[in-house]
KEPA-838568 format. One record per residue (C-alpha): residue in one letter; x, y, z. Coordinates in steps of 0.05 Angstrom, whole numbers, padded with zeros to 5 digits, always signed. Layout:
# residues N
AXYZ;...
***
This chain:
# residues 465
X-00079-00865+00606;X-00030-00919+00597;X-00003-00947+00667;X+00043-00999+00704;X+00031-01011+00770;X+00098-01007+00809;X+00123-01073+00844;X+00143-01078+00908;X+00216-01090+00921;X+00228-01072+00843;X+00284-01023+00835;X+00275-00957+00803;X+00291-00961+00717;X+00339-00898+00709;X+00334-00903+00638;X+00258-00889+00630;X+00208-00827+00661;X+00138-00834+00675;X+00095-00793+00716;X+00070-00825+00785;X-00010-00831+00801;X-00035-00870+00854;X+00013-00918+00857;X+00028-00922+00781;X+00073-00911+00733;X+00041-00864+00676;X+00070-00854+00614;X+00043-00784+00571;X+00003-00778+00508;X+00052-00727+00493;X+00130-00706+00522;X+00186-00663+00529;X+00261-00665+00544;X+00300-00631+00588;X+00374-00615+00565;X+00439-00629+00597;X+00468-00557+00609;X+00542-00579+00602;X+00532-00607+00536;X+00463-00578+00510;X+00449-00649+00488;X+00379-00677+00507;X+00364-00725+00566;X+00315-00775+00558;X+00241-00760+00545;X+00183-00744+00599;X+00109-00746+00597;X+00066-00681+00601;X+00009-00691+00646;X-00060-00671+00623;X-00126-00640+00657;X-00151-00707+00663;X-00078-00732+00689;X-00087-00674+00757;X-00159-00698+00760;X-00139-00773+00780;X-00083-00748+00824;X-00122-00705+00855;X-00171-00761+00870;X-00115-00798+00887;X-00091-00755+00932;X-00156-00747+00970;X-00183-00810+00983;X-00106-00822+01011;X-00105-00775+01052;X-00157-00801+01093;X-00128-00863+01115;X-00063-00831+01113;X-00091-00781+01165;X-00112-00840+01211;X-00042-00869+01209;X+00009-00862+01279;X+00066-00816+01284;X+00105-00880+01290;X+00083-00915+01223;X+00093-00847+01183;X+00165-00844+01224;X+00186-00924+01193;X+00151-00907+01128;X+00201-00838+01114;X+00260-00871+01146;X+00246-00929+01095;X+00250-00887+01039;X+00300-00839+01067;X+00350-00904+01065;X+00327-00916+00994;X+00345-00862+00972;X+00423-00875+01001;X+00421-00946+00976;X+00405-00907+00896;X+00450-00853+00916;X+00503-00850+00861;X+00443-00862+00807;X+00413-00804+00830;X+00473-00764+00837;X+00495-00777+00768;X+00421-00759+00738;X+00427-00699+00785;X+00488-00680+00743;X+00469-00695+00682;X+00395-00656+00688;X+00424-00602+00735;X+00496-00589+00717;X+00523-00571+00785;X+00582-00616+00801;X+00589-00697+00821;X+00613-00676+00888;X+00556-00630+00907;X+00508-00673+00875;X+00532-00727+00924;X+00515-00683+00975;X+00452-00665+00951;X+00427-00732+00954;X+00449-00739+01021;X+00422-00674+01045;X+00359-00696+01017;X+00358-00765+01062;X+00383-00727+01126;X+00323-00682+01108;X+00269-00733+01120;X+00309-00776+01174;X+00318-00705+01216;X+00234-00686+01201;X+00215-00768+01218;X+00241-00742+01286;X+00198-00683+01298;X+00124-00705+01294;X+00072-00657+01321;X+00046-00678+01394;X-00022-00650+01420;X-00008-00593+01465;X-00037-00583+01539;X-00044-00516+01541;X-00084-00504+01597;X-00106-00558+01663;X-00139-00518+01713;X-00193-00547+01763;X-00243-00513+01713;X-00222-00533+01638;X-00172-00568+01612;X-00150-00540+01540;X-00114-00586+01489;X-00087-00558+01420;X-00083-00609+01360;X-00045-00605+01297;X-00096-00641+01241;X-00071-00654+01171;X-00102-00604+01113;X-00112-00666+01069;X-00075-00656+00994;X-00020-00615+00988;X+00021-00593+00928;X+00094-00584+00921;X+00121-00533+00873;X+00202-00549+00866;X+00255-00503+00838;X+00309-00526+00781;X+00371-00507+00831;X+00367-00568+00878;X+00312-00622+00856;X+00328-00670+00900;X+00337-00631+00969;X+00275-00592+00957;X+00227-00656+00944;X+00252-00690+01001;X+00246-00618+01043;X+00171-00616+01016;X+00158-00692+01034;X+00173-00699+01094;X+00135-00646+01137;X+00076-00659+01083;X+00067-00731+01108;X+00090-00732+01176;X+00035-00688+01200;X-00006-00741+01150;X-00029-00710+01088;X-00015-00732+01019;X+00024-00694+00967;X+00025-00674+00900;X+00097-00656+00876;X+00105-00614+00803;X+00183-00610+00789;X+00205-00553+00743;X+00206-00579+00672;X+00268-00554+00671;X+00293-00605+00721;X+00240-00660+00725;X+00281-00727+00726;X+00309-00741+00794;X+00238-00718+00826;X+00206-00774+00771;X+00243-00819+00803;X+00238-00807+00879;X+00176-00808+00865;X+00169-00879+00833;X+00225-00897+00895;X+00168-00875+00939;X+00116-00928+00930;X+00160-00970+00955;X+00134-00949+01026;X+00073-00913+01020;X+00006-00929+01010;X-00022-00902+00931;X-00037-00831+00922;X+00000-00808+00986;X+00067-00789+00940;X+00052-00776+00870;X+00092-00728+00818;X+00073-00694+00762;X+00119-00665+00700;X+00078-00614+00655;X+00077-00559+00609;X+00061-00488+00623;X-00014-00508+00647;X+00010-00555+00702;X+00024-00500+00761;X-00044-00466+00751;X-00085-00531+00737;X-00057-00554+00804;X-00055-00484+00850;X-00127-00468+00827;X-00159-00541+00839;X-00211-00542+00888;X-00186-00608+00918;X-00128-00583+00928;X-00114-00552+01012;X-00033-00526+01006;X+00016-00499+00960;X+00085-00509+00981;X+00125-00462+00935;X+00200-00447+00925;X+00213-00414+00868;X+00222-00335+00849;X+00185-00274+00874;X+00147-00267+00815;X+00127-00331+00804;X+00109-00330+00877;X+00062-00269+00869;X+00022-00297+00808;X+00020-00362+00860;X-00015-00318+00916;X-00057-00277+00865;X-00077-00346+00841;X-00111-00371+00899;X-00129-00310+00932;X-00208-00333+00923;X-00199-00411+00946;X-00163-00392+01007;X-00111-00447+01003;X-00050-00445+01052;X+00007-00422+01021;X+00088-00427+01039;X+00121-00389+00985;X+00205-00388+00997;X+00220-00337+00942;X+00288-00300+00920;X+00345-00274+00961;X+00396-00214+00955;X+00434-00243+01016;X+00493-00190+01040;X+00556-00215+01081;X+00579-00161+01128;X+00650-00178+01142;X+00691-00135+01197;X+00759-00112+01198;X+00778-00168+01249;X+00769-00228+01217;X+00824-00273+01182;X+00831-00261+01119;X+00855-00320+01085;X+00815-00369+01124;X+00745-00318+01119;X+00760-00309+01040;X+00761-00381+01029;X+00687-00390+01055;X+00660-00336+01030;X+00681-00342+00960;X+00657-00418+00962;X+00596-00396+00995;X+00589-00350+00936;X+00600-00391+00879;X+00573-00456+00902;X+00529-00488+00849;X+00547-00436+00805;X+00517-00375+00848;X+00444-00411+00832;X+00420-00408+00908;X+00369-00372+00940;X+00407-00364+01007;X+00476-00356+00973;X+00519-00293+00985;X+00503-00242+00934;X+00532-00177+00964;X+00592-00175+00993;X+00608-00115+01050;X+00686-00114+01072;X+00703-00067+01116;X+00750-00014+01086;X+00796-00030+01138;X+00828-00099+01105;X+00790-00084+01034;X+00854-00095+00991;X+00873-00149+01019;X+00809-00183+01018;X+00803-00166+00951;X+00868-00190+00924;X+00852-00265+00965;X+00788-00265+00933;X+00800-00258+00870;X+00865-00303+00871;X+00809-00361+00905;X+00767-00345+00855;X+00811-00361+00792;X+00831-00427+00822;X+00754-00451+00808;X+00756-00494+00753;X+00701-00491+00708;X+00667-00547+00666;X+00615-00602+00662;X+00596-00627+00733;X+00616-00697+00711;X+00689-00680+00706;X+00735-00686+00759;X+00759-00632+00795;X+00702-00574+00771;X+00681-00531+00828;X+00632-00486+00770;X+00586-00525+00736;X+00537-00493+00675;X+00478-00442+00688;X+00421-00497+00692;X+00386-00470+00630;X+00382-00420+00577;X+00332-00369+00602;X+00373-00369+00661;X+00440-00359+00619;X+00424-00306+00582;X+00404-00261+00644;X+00474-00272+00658;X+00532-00269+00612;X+00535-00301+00547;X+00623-00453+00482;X+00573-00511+00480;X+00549-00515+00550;X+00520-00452+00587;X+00587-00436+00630;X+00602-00370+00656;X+00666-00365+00696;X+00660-00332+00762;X+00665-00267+00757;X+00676-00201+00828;X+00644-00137+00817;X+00686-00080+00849;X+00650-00028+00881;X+00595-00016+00853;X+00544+00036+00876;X+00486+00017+00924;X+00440+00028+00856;X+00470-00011+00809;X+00431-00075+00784;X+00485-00128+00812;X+00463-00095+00876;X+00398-00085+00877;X+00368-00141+00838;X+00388-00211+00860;X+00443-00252+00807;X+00431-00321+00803;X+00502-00339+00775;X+00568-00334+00794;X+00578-00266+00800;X+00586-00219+00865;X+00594-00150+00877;X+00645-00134+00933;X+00636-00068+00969;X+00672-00021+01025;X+00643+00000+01095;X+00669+00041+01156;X+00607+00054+01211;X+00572-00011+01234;X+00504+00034+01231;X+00517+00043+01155;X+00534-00017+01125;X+00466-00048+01167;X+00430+00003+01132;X+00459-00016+01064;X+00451-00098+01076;X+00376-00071+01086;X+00369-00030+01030;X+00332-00089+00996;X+00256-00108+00975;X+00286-00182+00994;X+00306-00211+01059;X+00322-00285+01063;X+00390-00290+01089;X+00450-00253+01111;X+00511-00268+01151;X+00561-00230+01194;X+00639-00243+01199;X+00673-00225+01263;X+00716-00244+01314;X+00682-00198+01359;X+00610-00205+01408;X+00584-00146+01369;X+00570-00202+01307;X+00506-00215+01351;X+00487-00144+01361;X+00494-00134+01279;X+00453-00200+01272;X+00388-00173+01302;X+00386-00118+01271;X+00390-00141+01197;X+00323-00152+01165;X+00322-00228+01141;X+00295-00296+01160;X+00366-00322+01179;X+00421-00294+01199;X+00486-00329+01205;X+00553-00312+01249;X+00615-00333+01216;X+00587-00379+01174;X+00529-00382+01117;X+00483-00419+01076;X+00467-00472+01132;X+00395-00492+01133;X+00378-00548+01180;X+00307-00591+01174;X+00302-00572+01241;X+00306-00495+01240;X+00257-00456+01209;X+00274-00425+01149;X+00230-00368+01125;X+00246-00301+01098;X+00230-00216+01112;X+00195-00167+01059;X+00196-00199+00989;X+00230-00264+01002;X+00173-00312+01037;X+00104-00323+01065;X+00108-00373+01122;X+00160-00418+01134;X+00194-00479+01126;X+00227-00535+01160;X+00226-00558+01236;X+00161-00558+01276;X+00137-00480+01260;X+00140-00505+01187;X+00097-00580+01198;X+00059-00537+01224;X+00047-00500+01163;X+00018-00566+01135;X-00041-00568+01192;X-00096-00531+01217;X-00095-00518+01287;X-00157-00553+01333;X-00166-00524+01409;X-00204-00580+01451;X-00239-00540+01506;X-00262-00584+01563;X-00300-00556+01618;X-00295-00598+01682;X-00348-00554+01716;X-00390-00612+01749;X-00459-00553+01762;X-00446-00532+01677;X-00442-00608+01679;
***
């Protein structure tokens, strides 16, 4: 296993990938390539880690996680913020690779990046106090939150940067380490957050891993292993459960969405259009929590329709490194050709009129840019249809009216948004109804998904004395 220790205060190489174990720069016996999905040429290379390769992070990872565990809520705090601000000092290096392994454009790539250091300055704020529960003049009954020791991070293709930092943060601010496998597909930017990383933590605490097919099972079935933290698709998500159904690991899987916005007959047009459509199409439909079904009421359908698709063709569409592209490419082939089929996997965004509730643009979730648009009248119908899913992640509602609320609770999905959509926050939880999550993520319900709950029972009795 060759290895290069990283140096303090060195800054990160962007022109070279290695895998990071305890505190080391790793390169691979063997490695792959991603490609750039504007051009379909190939980035640079990346190792594949081996058996033995999850064996020494695992290791790693463990004996970290002990001292780790030991540390205060203040030094985890300085040690996140430290490499929260990192990442903004590397911020157009990592928005450029972002790009270029991604595809989605400069602009949101930009943001990206930023998202993903607001992510673990807004989770530095929220550590886990003990909770008094219960001070009577008989017991006094404390709950603590202590760390499950080595956690892995599973991290989609659609936002690589966002999602490791989302993963990080709550992973060591309630003090365990964490294992972090990118999606091959995607592996670059994670590479090198990772190798930004040591910077500020201890070895072993961050460490990231780029592999093959075997990776994701060699690291959900190992028996040093405590959590999976998973975002990813449903079915990938199932095999994860079935996979370590018998080691009764913790699991957080944030799976697929078929997210409807129900839009009512007194709303602005223009200005509601506008947001929606963006909403819609932004990095090229390939969001979870993006708006995939569209309900206008049939009230100001034509209209709606006309602004939409008038939006719609004003969306340039090209590499995410030109200016002035609102579309980048699908990220990758597979992906592609479940879609529509130029060098460069582009698909222009395309609206769907009226399909029936069956069809598979309904019904199954399309992660591209393409959106059907359909017609309501009763409110008690169209909540039926939004439900008339196996997934329920998001959803929003579009009204000038107090009834927006009253539609809210009764969709079936983690979030539900009024006049607005595809806002997650590191401080609200983010989970999902039926098909679309186990757990959750983000503010203090999900670092709490990253500890096992103690209850300290102290009887003040003096005679049980």
């Amino acid at each position: 296993m060759a290895a290069i220790s990283v140096q303090k205060g060195a800054a990160p190489d962007f022109s070279s990938f290695a895998n990071v174990i305890d505190g080391r720069l790793v390169a691979g016996v063997t490695t792959s390539f991603g490609l750039n999905p504007a051009t379909e040429k190939p980035n640079p290379t990346v190792p594949i880690a081996t058996l033995d390769d999850v064996n020494f992070a695992v290791e790693a990872a463990q004996r970290a996680s002990k001292s780790w565990a030991k540390t205060t809520l203040a030094e985890r705090a300085a040690a996140v913020n430290a490499f929260a601000a990192a990442i903004t000092e590397n911020r157009d290096q990592l928005a450029g690779l972002l790009t270029q392994e991604q595809g989605k454009p400069l602009a949101e790539a930009c943001g990206e990046v930023d998202a993903g250091g607001f992510w673990l300055t807004e989770t530095a704020k929220l550590g886990l106090q003990d909770e008094v529960i219960e001070d009577s003049s008989d017991r006094r009954v404390t709950v603590r939150y202590t760390p499950l020791g080595v956690a892995v991070g599973i991290i989609p293709w659609n936002f690589p940067v966002q999602q490791t930092c989302g993963k990080v943060g709550p992973a060591v601010m309630t003090g365990n380490s964490i294992i972090l496998k990118p999606s091959p597909f995607t592996p670059y930017c994670a590479l090198k957050l990772g190798e930004l990383a040591q910077q500020f933590f201890p070895p072993g605490v961050i460490q990231v891993l780029n592999g093959g097919d075997n990776l994701g099972p060699w690291l959900t079935t190992h028996k040093g292993v405590n959590k999976i933290s998973f975002t990813g698709s449903t079915a990938m998500g199932r095999r994860i459960m079935q996979a370590v159904a018998g080691s009764f690991k913790r699991v957080t899987l944030e799976m697929g969405g078929n997210d409807a916005a129900i839009i009512c007959e007194d709303v602005d047009v223009g200005s509601v259009v506008k947001k929606v459509a963006g909403l819609a199409f932004t990095n090229a439909g390939q969001v979870c929590m993006a708006i995939k079904r569209i309900f206008v009421h049939a009230d100001i359908y034509e209209p709606f329709r006309e602004a939409f698709v008038n939006y719609m063709r004003s969306l340039k569409v090209g590499g995410g490194a030109d200016p002035g592209v609102h579309v980048g490419p699908i990220q990758n082939m597979i992906q592609y050709k479940k879609e529509l089929k130029p060098k460069g996997f582009f698909v222009n965004p395309m609206l769907v009129e009226r399909p029936p509730d069956d069809a598979r643009i309904v019904v199954e979730e399309p992660f591209g840019p393409i959106v059907p648009i359909l017609t309501w009248e009763k409110e008690e119908e169209v909540i039926k249809r939004a439900n008339n899913t196996n997934m329920g992640l998001g959803a929003s509602v579009w009204t000038k009216d107090i009834r927006g609320r009253r539609i809210a609770e009764q969709v079936e999905a983690g979030t539900v948004w009024i006049n607005t959509h595809l806002e997650p926050s590191p401080t609200i939880p983010f989970g999902g109804f039926k098909d679309s999550a186990v757990g959750v993520e983000y503010g203090t319900a999900g670092m709490r998904a990253f500890c096992n709950l103690q209850a300290i029972v102290e009887n003040k009795s003096a005679e049980e004395m």
